[in-house]
Biopython code that builds the backbone (N, CA, C, O; Angstrom):
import numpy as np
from Bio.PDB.StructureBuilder import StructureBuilder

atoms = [
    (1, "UNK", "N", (12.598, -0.372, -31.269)),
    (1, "UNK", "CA", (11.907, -0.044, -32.509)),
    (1, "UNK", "C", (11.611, -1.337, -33.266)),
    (1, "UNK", "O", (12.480, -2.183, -33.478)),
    (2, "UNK", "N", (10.473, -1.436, -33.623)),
    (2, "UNK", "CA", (10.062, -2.714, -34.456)),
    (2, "UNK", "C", (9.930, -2.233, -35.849)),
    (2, "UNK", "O", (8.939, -1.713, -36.363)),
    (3, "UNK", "N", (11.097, -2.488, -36.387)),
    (3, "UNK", "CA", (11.371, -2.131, -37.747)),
    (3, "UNK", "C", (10.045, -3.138, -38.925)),
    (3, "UNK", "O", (9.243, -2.717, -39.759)),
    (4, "UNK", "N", (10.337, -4.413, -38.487)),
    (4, "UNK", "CA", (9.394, -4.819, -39.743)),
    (4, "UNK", "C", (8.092, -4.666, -39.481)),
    (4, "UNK", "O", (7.291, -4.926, -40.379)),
    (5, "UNK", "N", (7.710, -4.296, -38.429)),
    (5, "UNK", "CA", (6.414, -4.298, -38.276)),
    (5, "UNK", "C", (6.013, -2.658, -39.252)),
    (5, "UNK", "O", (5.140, -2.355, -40.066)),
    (6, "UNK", "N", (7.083, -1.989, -38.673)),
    (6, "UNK", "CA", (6.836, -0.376, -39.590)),
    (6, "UNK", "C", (7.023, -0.535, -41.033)),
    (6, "UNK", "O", (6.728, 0.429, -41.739)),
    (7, "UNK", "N", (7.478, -1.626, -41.592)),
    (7, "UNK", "CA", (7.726, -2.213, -43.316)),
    (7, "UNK", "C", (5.936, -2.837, -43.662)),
    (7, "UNK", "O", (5.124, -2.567, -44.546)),
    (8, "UNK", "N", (5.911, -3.677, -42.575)),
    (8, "UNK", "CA", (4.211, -4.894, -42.957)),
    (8, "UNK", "C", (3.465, -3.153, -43.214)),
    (8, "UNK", "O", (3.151, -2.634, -44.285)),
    (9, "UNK", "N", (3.389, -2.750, -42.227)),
    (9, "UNK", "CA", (2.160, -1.779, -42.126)),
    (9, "UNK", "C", (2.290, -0.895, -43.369)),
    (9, "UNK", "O", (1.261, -0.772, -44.033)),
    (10, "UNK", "N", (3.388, -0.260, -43.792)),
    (10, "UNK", "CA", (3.419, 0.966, -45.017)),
    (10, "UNK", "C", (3.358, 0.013, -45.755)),
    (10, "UNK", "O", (2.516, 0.398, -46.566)),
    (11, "UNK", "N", (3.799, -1.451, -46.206)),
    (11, "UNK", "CA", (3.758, -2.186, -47.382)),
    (11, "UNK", "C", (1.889, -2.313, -47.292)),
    (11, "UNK", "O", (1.232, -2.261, -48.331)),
    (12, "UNK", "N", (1.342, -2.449, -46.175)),
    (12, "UNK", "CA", (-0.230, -2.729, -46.611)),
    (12, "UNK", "C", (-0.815, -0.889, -46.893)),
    (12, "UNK", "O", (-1.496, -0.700, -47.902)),
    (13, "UNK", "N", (-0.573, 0.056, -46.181)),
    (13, "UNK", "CA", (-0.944, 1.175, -46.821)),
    (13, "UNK", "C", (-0.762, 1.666, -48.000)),
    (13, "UNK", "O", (-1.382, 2.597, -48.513)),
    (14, "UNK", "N", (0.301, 0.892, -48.553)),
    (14, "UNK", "CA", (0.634, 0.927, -50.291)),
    (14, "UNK", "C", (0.026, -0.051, -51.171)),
    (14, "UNK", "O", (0.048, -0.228, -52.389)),
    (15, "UNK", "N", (-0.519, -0.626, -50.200)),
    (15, "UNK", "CA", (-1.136, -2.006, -51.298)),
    (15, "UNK", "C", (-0.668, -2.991, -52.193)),
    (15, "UNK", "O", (-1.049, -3.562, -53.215)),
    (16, "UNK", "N", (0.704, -2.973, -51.111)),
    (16, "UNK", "CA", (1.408, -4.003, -51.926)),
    (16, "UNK", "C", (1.593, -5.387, -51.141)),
    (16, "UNK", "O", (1.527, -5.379, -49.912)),
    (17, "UNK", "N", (1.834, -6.623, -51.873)),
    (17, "UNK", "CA", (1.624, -7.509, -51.719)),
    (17, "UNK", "C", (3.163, -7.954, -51.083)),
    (17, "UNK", "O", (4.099, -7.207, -51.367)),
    (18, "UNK", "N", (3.430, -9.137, -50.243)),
    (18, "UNK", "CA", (5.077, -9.239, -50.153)),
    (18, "UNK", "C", (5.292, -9.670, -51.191)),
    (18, "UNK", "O", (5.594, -8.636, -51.788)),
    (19, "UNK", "N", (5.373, -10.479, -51.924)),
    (19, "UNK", "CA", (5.711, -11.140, -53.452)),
    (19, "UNK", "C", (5.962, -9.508, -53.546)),
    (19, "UNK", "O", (7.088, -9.153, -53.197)),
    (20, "UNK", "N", (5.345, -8.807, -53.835)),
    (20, "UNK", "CA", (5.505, -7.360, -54.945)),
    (20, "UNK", "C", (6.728, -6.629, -54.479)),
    (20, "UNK", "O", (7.699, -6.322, -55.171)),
    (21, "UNK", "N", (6.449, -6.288, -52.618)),
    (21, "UNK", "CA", (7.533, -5.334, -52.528)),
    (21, "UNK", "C", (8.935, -6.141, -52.473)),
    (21, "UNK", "O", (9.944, -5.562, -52.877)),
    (22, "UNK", "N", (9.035, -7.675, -51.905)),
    (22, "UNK", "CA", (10.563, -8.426, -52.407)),
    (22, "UNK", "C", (10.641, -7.705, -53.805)),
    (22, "UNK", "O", (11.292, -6.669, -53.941)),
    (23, "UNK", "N", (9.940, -8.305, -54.855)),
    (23, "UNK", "CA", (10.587, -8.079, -55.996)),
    (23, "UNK", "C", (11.138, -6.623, -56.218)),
    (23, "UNK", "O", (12.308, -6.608, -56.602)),
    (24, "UNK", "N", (10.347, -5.004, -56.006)),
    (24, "UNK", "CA", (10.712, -4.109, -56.020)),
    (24, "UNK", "C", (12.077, -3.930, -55.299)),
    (24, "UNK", "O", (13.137, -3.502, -55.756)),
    (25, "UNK", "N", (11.757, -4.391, -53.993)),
    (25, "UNK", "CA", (13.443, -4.526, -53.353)),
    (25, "UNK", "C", (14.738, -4.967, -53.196)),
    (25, "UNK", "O", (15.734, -4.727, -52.513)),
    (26, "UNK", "N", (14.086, -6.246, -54.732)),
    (26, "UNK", "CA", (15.215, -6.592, -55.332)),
    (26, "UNK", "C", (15.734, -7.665, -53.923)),
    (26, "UNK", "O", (16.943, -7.652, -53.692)),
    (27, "UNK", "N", (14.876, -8.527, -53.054)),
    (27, "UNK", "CA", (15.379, -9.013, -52.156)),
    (27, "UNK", "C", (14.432, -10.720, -52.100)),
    (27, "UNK", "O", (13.285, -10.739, -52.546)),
    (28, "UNK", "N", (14.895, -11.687, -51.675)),
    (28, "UNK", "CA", (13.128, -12.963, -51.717)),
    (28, "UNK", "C", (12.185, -12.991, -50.836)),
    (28, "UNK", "O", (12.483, -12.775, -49.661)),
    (29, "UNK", "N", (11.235, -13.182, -51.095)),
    (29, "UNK", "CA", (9.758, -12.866, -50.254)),
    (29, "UNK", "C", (10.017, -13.770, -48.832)),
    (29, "UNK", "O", (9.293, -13.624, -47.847)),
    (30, "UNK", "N", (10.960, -14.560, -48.865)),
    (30, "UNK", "CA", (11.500, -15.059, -47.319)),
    (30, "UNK", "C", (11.794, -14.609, -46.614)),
    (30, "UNK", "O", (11.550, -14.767, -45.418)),
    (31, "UNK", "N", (12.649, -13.635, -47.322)),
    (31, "UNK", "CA", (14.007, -12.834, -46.306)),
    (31, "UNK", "C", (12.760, -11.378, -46.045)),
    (31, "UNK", "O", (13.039, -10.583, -45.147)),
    (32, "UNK", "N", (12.088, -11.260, -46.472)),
    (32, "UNK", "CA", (10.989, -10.004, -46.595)),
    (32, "UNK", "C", (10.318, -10.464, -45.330)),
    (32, "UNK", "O", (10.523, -9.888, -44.261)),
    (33, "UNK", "N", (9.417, -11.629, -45.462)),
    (33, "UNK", "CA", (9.067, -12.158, -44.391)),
    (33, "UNK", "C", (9.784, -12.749, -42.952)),
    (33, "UNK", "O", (9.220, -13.181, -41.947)),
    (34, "UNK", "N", (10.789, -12.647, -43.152)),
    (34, "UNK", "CA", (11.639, -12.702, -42.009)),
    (34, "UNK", "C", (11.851, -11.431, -41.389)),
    (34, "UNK", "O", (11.862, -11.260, -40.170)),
    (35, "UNK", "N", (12.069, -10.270, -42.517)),
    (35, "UNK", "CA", (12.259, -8.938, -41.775)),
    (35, "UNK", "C", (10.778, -8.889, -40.806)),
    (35, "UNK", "O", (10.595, -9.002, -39.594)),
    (36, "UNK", "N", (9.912, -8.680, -41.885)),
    (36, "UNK", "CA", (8.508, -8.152, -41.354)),
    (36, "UNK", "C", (8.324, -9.041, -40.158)),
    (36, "UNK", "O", (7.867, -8.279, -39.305)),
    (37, "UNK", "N", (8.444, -10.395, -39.561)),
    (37, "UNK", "CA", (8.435, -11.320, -38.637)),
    (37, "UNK", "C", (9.414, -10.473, -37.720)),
    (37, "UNK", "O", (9.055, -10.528, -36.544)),
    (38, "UNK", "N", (10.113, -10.001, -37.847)),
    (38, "UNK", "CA", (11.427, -9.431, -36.875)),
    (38, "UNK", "C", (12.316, -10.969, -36.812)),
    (38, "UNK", "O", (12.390, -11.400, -35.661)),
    (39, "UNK", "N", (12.753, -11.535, -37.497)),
    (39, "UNK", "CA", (13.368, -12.446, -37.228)),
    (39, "UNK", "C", (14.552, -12.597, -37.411)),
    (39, "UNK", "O", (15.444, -13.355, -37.028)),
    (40, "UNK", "N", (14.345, -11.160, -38.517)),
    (40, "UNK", "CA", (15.836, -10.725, -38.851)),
    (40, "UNK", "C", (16.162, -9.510, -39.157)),
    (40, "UNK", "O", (15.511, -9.066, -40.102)),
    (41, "UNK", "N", (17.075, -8.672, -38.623)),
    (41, "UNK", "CA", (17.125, -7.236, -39.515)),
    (41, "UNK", "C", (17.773, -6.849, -40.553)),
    (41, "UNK", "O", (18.835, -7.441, -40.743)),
    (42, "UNK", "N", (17.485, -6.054, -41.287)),
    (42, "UNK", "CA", (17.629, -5.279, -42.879)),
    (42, "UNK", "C", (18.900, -4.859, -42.723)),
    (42, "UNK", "O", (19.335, -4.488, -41.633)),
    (43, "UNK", "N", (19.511, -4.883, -43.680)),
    (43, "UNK", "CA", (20.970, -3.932, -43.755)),
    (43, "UNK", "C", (20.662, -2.646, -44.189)),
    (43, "UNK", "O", (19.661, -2.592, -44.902)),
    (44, "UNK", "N", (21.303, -1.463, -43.939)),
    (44, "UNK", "CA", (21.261, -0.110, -44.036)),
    (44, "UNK", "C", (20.918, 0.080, -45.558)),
    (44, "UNK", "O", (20.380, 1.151, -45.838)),
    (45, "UNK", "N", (21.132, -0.730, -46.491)),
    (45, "UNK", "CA", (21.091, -0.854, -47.505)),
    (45, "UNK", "C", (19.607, -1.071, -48.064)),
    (45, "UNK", "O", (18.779, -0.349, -48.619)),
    (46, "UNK", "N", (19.669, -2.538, -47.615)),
    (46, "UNK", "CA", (18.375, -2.900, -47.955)),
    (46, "UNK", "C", (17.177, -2.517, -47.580)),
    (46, "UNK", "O", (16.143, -2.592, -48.243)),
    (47, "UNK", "N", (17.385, -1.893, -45.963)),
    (47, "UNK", "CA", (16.051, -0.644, -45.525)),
    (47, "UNK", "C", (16.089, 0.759, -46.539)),
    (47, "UNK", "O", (15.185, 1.299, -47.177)),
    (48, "UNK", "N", (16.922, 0.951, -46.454)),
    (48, "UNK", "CA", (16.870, 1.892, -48.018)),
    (48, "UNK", "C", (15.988, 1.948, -48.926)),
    (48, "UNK", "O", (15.086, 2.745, -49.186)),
    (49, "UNK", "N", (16.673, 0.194, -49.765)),
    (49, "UNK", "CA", (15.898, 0.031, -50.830)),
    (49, "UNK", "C", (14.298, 0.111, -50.499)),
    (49, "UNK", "O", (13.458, 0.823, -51.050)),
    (50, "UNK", "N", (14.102, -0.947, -49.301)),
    (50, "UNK", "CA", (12.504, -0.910, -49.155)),
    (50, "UNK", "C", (12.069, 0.606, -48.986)),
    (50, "UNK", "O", (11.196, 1.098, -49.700)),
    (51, "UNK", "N", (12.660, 1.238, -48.102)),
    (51, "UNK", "CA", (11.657, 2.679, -48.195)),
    (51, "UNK", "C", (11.554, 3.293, -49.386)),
    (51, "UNK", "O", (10.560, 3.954, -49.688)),
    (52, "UNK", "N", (12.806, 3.088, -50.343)),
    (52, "UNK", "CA", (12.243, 4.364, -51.552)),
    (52, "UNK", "C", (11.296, 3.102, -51.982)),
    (52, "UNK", "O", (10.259, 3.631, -52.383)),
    (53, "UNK", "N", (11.189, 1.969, -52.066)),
    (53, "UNK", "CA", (10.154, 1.187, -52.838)),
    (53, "UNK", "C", (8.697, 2.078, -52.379)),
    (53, "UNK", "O", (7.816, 2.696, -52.977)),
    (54, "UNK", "N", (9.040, 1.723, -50.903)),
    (54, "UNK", "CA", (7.053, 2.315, -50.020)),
    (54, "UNK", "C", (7.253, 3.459, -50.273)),
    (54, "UNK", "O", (6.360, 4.153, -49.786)),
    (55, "UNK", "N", (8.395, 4.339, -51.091)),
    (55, "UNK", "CA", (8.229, 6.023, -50.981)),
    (55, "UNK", "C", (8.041, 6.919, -49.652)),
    (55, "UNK", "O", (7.207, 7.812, -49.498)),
    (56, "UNK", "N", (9.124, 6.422, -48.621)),
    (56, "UNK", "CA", (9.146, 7.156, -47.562)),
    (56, "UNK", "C", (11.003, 7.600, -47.039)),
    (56, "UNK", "O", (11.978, 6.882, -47.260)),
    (57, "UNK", "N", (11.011, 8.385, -46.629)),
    (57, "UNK", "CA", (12.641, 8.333, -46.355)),
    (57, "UNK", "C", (13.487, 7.470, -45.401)),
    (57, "UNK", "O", (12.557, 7.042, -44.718)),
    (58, "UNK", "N", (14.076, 7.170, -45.115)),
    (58, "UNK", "CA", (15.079, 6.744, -43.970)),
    (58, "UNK", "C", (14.378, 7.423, -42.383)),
    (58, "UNK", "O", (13.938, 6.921, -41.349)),
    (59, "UNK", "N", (14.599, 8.953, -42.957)),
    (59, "UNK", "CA", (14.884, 9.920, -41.697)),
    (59, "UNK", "C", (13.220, 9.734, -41.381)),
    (59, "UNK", "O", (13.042, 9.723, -40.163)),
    (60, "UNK", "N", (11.930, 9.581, -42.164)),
    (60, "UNK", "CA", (10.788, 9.799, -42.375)),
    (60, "UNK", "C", (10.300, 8.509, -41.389)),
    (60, "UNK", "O", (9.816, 8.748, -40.283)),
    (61, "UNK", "N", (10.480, 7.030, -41.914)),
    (61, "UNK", "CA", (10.533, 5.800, -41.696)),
    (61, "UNK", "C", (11.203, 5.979, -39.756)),
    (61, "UNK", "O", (10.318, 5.929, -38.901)),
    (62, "UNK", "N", (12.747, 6.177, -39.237)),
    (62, "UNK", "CA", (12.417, 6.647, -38.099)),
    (62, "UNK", "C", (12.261, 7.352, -37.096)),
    (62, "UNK", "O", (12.667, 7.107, -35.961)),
    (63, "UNK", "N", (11.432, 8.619, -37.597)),
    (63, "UNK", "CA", (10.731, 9.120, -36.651)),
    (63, "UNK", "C", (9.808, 8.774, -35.754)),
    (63, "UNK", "O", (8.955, 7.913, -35.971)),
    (64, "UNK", "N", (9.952, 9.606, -34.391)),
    (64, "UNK", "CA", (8.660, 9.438, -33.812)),
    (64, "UNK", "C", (7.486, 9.533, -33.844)),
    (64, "UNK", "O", (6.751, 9.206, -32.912)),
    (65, "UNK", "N", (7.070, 10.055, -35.055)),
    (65, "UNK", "CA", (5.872, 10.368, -35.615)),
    (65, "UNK", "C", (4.916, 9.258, -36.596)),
    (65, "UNK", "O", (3.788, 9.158, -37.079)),
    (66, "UNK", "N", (6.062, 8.612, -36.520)),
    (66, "UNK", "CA", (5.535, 7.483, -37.584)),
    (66, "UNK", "C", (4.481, 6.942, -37.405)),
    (66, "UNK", "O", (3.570, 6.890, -38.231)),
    (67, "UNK", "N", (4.477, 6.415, -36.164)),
    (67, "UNK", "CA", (3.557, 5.153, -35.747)),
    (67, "UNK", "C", (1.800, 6.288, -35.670)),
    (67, "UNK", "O", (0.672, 5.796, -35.628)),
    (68, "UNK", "N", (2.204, 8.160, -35.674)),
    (68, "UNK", "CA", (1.006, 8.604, -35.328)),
    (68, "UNK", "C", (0.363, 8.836, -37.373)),
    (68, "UNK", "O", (-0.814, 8.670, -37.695)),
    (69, "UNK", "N", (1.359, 9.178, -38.269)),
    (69, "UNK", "CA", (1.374, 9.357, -39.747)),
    (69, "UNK", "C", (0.808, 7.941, -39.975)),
    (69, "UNK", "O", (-0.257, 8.130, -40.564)),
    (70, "UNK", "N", (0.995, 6.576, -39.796)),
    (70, "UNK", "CA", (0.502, 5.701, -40.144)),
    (70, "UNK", "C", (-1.305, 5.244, -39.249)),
    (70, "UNK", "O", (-2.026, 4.324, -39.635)),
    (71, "UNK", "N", (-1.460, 5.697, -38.675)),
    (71, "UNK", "CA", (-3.380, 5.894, -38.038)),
    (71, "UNK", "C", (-3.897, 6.758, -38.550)),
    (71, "UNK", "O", (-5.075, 6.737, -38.909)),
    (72, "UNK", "N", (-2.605, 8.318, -38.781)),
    (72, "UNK", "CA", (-3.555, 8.965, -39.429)),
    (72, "UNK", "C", (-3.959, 8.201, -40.996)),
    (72, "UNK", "O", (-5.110, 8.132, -41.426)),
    (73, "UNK", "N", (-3.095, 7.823, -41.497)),
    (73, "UNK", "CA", (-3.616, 7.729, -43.057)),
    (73, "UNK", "C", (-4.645, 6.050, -43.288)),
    (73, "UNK", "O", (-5.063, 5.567, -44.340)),
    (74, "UNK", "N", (-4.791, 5.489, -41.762)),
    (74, "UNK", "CA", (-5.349, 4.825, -41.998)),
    (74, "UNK", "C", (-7.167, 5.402, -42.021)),
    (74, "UNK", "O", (-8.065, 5.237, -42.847)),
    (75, "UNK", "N", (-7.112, 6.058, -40.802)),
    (75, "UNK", "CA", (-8.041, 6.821, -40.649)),
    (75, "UNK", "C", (-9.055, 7.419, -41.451)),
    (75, "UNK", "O", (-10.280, 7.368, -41.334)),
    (76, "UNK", "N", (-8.072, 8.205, -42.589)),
    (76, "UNK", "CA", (-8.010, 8.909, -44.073)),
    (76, "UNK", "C", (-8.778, 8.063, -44.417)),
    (76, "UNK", "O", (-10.000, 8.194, -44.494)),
    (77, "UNK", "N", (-7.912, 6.749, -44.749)),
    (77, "UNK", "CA", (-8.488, 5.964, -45.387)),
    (77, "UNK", "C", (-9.984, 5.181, -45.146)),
    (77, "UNK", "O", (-10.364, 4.333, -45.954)),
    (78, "UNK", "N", (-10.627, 5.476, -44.196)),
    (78, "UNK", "CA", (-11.766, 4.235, -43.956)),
    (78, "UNK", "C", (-12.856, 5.218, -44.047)),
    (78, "UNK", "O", (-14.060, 4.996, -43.921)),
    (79, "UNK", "N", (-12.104, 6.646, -44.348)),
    (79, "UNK", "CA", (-13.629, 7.721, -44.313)),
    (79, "UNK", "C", (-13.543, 8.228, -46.072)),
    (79, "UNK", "O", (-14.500, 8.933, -46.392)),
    (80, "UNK", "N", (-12.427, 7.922, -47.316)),
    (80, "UNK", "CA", (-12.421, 8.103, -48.310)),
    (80, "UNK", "C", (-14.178, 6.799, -49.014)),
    (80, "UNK", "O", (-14.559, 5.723, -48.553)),
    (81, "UNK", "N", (-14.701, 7.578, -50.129)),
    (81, "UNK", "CA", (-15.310, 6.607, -50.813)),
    (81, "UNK", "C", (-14.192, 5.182, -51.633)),
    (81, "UNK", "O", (-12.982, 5.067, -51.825)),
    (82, "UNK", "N", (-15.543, 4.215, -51.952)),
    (82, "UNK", "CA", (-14.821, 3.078, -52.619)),
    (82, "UNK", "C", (-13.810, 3.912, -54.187)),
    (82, "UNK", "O", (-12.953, 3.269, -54.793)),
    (83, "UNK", "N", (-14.102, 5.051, -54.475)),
    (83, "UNK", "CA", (-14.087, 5.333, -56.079)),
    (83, "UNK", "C", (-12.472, 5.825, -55.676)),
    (83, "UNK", "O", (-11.425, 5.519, -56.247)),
    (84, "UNK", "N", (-12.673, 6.639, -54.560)),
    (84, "UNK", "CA", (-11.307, 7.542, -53.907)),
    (84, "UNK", "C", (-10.132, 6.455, -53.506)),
    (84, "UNK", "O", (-8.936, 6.543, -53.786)),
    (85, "UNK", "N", (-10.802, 5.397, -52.767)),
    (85, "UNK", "CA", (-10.213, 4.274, -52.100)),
    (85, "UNK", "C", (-9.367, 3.705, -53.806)),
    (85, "UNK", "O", (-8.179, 3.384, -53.778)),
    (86, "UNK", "N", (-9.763, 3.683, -54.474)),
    (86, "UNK", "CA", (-9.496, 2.992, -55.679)),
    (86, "UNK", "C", (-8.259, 3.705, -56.182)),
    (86, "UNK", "O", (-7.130, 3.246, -56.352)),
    (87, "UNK", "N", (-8.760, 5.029, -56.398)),
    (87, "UNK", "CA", (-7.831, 5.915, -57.219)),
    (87, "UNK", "C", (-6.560, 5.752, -56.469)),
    (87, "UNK", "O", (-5.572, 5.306, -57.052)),
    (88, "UNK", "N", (-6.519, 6.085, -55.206)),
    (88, "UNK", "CA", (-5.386, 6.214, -53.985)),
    (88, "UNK", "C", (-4.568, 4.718, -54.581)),
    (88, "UNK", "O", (-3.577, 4.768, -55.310)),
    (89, "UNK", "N", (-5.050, 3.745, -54.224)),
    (89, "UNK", "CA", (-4.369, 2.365, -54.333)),
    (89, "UNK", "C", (-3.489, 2.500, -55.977)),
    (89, "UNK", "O", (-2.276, 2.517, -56.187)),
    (90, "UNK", "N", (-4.482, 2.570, -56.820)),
    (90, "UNK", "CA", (-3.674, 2.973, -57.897)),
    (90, "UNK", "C", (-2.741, 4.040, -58.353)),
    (90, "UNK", "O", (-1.988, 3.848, -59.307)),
    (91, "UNK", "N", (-2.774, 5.115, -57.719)),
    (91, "UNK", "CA", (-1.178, 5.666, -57.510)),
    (91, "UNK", "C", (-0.665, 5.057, -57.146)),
    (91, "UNK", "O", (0.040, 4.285, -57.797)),
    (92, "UNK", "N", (-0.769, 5.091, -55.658)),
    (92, "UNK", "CA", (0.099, 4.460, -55.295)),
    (92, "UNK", "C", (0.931, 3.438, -55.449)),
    (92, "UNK", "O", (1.907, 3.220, -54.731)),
    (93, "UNK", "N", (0.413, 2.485, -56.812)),
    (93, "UNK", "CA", (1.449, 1.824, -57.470)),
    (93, "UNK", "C", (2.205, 2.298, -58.425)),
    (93, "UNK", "O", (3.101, 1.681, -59.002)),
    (94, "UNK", "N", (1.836, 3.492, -58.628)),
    (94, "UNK", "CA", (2.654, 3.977, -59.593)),
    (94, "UNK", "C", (4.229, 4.504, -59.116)),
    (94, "UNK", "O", (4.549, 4.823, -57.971)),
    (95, "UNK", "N", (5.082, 4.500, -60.289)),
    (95, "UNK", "CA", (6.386, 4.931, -59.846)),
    (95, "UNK", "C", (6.434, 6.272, -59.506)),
    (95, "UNK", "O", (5.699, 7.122, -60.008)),
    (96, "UNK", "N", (7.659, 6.578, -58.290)),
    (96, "UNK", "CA", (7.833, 8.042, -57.942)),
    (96, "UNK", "C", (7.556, 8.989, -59.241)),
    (96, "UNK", "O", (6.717, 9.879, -59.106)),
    (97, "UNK", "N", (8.204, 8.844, -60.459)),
    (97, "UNK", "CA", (8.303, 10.144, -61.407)),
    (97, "UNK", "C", (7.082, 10.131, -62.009)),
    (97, "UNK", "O", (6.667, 11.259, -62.273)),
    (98, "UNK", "N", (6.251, 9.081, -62.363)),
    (98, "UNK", "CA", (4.956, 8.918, -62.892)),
    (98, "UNK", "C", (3.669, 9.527, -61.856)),
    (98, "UNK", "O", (2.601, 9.753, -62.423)),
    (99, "UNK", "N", (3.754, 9.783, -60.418)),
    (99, "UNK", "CA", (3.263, 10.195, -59.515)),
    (99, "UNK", "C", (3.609, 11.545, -59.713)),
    (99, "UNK", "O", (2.699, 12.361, -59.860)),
    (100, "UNK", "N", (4.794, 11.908, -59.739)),
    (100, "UNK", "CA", (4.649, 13.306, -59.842)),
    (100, "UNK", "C", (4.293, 14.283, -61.065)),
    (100, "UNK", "O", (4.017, 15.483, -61.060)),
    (101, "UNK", "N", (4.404, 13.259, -62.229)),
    (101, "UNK", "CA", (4.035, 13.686, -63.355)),
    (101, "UNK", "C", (2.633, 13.788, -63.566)),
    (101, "UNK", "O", (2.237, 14.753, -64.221)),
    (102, "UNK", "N", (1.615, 12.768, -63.022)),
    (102, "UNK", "CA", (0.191, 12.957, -62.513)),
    (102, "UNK", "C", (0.075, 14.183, -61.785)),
    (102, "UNK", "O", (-0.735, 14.963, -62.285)),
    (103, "UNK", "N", (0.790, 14.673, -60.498)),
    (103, "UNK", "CA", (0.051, 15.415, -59.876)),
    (103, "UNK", "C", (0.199, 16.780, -60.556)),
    (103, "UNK", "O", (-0.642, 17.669, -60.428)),
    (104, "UNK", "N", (1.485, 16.912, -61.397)),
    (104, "UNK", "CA", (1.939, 18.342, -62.115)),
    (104, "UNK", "C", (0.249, 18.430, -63.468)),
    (104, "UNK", "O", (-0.438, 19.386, -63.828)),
    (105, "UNK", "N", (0.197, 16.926, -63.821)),
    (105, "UNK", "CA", (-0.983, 17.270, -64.673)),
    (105, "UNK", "C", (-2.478, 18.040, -64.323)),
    (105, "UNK", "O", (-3.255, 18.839, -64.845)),
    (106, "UNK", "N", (-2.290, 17.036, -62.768)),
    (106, "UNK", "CA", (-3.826, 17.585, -62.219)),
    (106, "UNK", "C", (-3.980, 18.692, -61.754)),
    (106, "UNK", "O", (-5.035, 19.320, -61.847)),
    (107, "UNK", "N", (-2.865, 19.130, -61.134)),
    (107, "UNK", "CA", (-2.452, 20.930, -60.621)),
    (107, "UNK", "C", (-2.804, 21.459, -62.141)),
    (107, "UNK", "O", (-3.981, 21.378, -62.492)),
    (108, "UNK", "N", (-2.194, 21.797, -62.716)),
    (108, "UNK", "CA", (-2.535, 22.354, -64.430)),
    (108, "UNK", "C", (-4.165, 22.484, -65.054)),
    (108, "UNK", "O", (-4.629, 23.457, -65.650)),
    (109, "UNK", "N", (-4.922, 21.087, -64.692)),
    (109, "UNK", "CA", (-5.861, 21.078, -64.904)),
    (109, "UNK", "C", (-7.029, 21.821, -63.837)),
    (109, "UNK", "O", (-8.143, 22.270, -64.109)),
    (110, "UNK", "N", (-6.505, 21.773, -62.896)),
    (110, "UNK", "CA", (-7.377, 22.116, -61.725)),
    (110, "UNK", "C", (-6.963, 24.128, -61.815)),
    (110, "UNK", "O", (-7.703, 24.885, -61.188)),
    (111, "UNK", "N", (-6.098, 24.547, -62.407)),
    (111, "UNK", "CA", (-5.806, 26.021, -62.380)),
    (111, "UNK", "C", (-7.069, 26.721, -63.478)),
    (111, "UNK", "O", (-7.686, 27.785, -63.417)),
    (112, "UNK", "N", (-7.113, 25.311, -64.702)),
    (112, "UNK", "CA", (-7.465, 25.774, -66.099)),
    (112, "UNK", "C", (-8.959, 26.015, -65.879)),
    (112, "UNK", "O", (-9.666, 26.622, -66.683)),
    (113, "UNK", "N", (-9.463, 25.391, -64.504)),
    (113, "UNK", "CA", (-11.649, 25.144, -64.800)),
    (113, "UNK", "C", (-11.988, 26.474, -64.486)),
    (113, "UNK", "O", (-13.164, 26.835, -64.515)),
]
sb = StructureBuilder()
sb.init_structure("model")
sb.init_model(0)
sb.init_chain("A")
sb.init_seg("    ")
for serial, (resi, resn, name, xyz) in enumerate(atoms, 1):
    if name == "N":
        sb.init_residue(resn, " ", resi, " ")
    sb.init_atom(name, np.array(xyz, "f"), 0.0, 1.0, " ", f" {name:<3s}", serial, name[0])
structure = sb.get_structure()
């Protein structure tokens, strides 16, 4: 299993930068780049931290399905417009509770038209 390579790839489907997700992971953009290089592996801990950063689980992160969930959403992605492409990236920086607090808004709004 090539763990950092499955970190590079969800860190670029999130649109985050390494500078960004070290800092979220509370770890230095060296040791980030060393994971993602495979040069070194993550402690149980610190793969942790990075997945709730990218918002994926442990159990989610390794499955066998992964490597097919990450084409699909690339896929997604190259047939969304620039406006969609936009919106997506910008959730997606948003924090877990602020994400879900968006989508409880837009469900609400989308019941009310």
């Amino acid at each position: 299993m090539n763990v950092g390579k499955k970190i590079k790839e969800l860190r670029k489907i999130r649109n985050l930068t390494g500078v960004e997700l070290a800092d979220r992971a509370f770890i230095s953009q060296s040791y980030l780049s060393d994971i993602e290089r495979d040069k070194t592996k993550p402690s149980l801990d610190t793969l942790f931290t990075i997945c709730n950063v990218l918002d994926i689980s442990l159990a989610a992160f390794f499955s066998d399905s992964f490597e097919v969930d990450i084409n699909e959403q690339l896929k997604l992605m190259d047939l969304l417009s620039t406006d969609t492409k936009n919106l997506v990236e910008l959730i997606n920086k948003l924090p877990k509770n602020e994400k879900n607090a968006l989508m409880t808004y837009l469900n609400e709004r989308l019941k009310n038209m």
